[in-house]
Residue frames relative to the residue before (quaternion, step in Angstrom):
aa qw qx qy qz dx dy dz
X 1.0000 0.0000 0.0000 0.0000 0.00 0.00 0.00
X 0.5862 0.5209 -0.4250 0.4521 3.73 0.91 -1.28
X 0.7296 0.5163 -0.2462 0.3748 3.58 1.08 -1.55
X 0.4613 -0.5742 0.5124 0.4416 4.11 0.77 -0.62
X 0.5696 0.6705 -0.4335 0.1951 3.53 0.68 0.01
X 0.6577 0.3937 -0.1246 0.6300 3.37 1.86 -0.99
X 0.6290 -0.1773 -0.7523 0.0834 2.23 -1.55 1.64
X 0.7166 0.3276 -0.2186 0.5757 3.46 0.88 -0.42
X 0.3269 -0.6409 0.6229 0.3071 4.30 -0.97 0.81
X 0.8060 0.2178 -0.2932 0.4658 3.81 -0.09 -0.17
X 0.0604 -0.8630 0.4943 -0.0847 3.67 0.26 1.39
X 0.6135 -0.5772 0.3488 0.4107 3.48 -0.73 0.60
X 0.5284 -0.6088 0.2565 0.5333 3.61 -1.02 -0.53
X 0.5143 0.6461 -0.3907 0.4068 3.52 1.52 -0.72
X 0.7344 0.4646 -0.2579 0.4222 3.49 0.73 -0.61
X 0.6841 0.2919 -0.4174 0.5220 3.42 1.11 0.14
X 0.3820 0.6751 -0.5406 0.3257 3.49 1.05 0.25
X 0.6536 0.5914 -0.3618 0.3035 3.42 0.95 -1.53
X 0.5180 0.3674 -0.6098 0.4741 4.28 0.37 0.00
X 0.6249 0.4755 -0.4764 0.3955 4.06 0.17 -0.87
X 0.6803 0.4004 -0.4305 0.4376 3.82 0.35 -0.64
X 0.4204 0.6842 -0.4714 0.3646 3.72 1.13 -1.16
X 0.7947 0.5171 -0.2491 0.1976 3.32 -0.28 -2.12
X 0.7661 0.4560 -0.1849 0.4135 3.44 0.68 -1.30
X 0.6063 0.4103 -0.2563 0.6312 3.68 1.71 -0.44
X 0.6829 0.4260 -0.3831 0.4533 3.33 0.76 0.37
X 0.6703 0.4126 -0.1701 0.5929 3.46 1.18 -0.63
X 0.5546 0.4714 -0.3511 0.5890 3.84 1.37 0.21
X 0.6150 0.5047 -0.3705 0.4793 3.77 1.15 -0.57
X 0.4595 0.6642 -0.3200 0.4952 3.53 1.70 -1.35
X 0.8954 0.1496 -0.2064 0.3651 3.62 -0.07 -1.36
X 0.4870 0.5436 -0.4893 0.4774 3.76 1.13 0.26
X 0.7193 0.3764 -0.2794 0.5127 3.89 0.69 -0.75
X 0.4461 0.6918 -0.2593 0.5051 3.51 1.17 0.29
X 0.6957 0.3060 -0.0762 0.6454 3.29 0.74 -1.29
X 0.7502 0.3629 -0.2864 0.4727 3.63 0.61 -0.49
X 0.4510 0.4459 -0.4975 0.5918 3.46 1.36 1.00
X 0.6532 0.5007 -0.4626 0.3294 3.53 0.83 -1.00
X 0.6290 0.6546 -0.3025 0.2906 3.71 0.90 -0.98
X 0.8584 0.2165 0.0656 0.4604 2.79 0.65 -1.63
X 0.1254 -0.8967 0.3851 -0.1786 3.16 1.93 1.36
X 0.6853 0.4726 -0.2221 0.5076 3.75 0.96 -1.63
X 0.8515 0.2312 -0.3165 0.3485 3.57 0.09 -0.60
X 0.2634 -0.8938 0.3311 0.1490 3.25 -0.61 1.34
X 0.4766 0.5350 -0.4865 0.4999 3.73 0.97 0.98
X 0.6010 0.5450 -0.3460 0.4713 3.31 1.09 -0.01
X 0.6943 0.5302 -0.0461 0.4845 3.23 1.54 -0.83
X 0.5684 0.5059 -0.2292 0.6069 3.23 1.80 -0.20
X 0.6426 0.4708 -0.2085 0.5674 3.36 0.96 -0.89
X 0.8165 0.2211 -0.3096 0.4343 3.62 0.43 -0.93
X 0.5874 0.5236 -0.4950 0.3684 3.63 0.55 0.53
X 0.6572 0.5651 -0.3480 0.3573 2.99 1.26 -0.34
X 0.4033 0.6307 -0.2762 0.6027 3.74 2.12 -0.42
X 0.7473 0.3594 -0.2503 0.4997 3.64 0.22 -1.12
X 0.6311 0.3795 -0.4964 0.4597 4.09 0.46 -0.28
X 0.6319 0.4731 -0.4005 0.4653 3.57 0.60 -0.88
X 0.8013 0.3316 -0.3621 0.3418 3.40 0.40 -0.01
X 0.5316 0.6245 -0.4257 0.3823 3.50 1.33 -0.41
X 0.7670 0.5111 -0.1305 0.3653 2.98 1.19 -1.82
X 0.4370 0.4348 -0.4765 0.6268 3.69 1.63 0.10
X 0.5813 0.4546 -0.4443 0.5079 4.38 -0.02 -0.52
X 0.9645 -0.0669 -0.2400 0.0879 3.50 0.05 -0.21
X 0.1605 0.7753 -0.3953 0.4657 2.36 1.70 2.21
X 0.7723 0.2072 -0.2681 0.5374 2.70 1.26 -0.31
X 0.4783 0.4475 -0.6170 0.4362 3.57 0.80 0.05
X 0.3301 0.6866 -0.5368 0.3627 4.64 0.59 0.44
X 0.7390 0.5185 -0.0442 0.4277 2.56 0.31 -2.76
X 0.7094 0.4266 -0.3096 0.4679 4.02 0.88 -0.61
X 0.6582 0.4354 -0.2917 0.5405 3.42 0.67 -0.88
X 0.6898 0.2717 -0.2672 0.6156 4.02 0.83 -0.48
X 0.3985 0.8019 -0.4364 0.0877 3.09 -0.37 0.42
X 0.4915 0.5371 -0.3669 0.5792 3.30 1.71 0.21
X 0.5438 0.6249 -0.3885 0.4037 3.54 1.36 -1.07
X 0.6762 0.6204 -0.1307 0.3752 2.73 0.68 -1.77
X 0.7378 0.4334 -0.1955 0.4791 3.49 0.32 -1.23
X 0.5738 0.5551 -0.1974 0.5690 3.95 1.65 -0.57
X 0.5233 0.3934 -0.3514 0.6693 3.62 1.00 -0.71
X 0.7990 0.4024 -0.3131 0.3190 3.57 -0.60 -1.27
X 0.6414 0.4408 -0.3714 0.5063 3.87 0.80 -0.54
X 0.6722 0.4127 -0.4071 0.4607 3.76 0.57 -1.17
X 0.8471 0.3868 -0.2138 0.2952 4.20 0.15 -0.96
X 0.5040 0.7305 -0.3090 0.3419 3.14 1.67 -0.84
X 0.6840 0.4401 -0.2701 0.5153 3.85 1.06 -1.13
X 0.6381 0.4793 -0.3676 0.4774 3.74 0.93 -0.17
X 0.7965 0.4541 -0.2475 0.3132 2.80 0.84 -1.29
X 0.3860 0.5964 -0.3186 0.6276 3.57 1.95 -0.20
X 0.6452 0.3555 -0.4966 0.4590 3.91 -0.11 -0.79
X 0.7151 0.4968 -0.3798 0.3124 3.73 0.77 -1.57
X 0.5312 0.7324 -0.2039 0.3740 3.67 0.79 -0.95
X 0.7053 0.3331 -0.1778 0.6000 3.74 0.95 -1.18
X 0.6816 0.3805 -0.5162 0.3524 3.66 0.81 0.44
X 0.6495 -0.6650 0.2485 0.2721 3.02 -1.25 1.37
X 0.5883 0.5151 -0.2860 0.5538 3.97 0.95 -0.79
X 0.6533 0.4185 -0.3449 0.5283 4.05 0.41 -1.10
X 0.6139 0.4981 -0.3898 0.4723 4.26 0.86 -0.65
X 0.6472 0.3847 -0.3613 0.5500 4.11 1.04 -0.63
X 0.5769 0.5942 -0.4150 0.3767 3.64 0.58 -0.27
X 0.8016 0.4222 -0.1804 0.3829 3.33 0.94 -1.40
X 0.7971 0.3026 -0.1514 0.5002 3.30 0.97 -1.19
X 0.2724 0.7814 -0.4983 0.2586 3.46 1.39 0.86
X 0.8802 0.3491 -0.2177 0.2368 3.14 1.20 -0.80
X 0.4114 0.7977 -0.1895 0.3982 2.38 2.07 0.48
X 0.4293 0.7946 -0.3696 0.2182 3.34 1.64 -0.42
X 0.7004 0.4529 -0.2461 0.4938 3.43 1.09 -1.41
X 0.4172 0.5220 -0.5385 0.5134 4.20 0.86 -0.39
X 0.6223 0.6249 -0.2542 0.3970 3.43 0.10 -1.10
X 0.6328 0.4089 -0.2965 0.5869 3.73 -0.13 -1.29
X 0.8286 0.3317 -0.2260 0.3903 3.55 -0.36 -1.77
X 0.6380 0.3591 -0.4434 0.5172 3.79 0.93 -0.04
X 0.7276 0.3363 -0.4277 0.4178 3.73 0.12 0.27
X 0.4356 0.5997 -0.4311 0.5145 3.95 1.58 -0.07
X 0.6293 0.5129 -0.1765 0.5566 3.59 1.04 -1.08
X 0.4447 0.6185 -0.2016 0.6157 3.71 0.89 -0.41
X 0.8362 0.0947 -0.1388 0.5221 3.48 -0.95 -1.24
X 0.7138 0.3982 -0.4640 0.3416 4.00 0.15 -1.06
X 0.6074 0.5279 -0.4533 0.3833 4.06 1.19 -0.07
X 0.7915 0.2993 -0.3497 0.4021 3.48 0.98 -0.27
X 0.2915 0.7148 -0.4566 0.4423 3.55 1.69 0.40
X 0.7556 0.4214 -0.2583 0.4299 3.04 0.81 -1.52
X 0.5467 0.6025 -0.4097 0.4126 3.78 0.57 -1.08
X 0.6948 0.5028 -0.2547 0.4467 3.67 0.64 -1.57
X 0.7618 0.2032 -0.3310 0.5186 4.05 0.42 -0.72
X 0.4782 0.5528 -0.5397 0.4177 4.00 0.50 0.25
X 0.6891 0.3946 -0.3502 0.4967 3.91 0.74 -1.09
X 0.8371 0.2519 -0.2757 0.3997 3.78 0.69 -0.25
X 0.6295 -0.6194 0.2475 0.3985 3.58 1.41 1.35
X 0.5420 0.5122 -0.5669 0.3499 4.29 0.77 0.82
X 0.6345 0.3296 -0.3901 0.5801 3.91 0.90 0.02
X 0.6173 -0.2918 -0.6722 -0.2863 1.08 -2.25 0.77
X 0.5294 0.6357 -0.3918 0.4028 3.66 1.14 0.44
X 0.1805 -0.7402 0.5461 0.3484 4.00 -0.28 0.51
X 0.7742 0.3684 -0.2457 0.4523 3.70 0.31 0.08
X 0.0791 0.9160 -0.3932 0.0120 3.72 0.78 0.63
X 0.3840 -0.6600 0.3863 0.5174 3.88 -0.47 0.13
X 0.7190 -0.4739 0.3590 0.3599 3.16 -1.47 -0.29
X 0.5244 0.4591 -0.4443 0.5629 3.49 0.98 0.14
X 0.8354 0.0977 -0.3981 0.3663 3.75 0.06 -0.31
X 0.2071 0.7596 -0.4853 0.3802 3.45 1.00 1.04
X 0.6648 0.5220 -0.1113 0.5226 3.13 1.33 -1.61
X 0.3489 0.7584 -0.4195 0.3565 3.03 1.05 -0.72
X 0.8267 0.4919 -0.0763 0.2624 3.91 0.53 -1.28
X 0.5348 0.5574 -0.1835 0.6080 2.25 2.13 -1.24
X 0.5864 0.7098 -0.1633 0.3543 3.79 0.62 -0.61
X 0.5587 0.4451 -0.0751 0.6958 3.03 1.33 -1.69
X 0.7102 0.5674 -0.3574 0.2142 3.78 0.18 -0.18
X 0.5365 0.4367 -0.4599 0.5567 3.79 1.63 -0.03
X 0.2491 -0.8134 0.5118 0.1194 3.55 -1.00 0.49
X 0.1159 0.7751 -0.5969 0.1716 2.56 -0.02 2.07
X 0.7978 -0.2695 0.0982 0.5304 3.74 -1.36 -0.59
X 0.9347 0.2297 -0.1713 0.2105 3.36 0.31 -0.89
X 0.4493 0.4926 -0.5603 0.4915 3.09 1.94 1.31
X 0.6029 0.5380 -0.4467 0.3841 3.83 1.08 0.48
X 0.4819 0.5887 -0.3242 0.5623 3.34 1.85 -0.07
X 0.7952 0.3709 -0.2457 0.4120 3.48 1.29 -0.43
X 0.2739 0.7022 -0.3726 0.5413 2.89 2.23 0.14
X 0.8187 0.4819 -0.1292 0.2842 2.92 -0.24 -1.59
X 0.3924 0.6862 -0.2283 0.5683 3.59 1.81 -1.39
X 0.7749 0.3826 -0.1852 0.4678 3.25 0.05 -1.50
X 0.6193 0.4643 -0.3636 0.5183 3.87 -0.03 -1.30
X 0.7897 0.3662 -0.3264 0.3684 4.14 -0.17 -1.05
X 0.4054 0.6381 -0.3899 0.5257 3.90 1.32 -0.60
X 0.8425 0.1852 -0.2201 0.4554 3.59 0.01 -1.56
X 0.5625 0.5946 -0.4585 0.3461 3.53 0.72 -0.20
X 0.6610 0.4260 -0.2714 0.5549 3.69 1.26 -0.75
X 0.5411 0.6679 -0.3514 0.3710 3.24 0.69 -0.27
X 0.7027 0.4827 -0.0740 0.5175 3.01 1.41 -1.58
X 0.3859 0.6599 -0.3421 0.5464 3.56 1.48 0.03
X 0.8152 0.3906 -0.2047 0.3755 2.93 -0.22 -1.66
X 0.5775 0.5852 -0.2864 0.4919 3.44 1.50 -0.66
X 0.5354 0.7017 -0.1917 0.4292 3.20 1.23 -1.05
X 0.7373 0.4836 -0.1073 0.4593 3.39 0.61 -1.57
X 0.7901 0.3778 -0.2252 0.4269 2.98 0.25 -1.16
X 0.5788 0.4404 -0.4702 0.5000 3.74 1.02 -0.57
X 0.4957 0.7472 -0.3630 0.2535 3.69 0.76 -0.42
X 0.6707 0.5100 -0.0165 0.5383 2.59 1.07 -2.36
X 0.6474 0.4065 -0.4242 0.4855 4.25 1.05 -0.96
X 0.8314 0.3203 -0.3026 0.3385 3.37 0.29 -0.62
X 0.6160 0.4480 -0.4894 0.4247 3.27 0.56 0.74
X 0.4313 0.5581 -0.4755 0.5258 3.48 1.67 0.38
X 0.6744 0.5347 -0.2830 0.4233 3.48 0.95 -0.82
X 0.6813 0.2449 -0.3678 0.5836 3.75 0.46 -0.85
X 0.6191 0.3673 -0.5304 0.4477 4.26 0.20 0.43
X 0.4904 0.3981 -0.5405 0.5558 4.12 0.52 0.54
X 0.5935 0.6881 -0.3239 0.2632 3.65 0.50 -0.97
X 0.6140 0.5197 -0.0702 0.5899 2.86 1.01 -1.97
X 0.7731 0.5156 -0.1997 0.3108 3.55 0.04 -0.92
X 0.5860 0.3381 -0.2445 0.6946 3.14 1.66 -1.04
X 0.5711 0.2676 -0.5923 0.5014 3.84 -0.10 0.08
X 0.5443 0.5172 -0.6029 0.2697 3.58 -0.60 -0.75
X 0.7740 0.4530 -0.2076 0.3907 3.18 0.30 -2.19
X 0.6669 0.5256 -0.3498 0.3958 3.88 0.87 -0.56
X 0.7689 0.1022 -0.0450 0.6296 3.80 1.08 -1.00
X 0.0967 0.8251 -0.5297 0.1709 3.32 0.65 1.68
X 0.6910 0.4115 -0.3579 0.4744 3.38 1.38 -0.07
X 0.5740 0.5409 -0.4732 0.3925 3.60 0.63 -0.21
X 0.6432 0.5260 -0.3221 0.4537 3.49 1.66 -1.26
X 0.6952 0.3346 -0.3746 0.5141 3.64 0.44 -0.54
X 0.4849 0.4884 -0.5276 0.4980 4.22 0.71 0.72
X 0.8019 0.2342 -0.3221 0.4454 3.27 0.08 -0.68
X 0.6810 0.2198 -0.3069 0.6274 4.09 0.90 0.38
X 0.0134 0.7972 -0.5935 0.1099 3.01 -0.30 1.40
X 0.9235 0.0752 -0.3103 0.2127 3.38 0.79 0.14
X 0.0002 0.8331 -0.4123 0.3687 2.26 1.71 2.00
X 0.8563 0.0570 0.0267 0.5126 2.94 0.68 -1.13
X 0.0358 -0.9430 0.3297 0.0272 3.74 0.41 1.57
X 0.5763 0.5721 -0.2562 0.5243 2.94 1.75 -0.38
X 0.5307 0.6425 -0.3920 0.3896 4.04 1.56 -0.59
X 0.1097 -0.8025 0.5291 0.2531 3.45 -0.94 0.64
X 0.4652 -0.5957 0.5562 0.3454 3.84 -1.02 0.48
């Protein structure tokens, strides 16, 4: 996807533009969460948390500045393995093999999932992030409950937070699983490298069997 190859291989041009917009908002989040480590350097839960924001962004910046700089390679790997690796995929036994080990990623990505919108739900009615709160930010809920301007400004505050949030979640599962179906590819290749260099024989003239 970062590359233009998914969903469609012969993407438009605006649509491969979108990894070039990607980079610089990703590597601007890098040096704003960066500097907000330099500040607040002393407190160290702030510092646990924001390093953990700033790898997830560095390390998406320089996935894809890879995927850009390869990208013929890339686009050559994906045409030559992709049609095998699809024929190999739609059988039903080779599908329990692969995503066997995937079951438990899974669990902990949907535990991660529900306990973010658990949480979202008792913060808007005043039980997070404290389980015993006073009675003023109890009220807190009650307050927030005529709808005027500036609990729809906090509506709204709120709704764009989790919506980016859910991006960043977005992306990166993007960006893992397209690391994953390029090991895939790679390990079939390397397993039925001779049948593949039979049926492209003069693809590769110099390859020996």
């Amino acid at each position: 996807m970062a590359l233009g190859f998914w969903p469609s291989e012969n993407p438009s041009l605006p649509y491969r533009l979108l990894s070039y917009i990607q980079l610089p908002l990703n590597f601007g989040m890098f040096l704003a969460i960066f500097n907000f480590v330099r500040l607040y350097a002393h407190n160290m839960a702030l510092l646990t948390k924001s390093f953990g924001v700033m790898t997830t962004y560095l390390s998406t910046t320089l996935k894809i500045t890879c995927f850009l700089i390869n990208r013929k390679e890339a686009l050559e790997l994906h045409r030559t393995l992709d049609p095998h690796f699809t024929k190999l995929a739609q059988e039903r036994q080779m599908k329990k093999i692969i995503f066997k080990k995937f079951t438990s990623l899974k669990l902990i990505t949907c535990y991660l999932i529900f306990r973010e919108i658990i949480k979202g739900l008792l913060t808007s009615v005043g039980f997070w992030p404290r389980e015993n709160p006073s009675l003023p930010y109890r009220l807190l809920s009650y307050i927030q409950l005529p709808l005027n301007f500036g609990v729809f400004l906090a509506i709204f505050n709120f709704v764009r937070l989790y919506a980016n949030n859910l991006t960043i979640l977005t992306e990166s599962f993007s960006i893992l699983g397209s690391y994953l179906s390029t090991s895939f590819k790679v390990t079939y290749f390397l397993i039925n490298r001779r049948e593949i260099l039979e049926l492209h024989p003069g693809r590769f003239p110099s390859a020996s069997l």
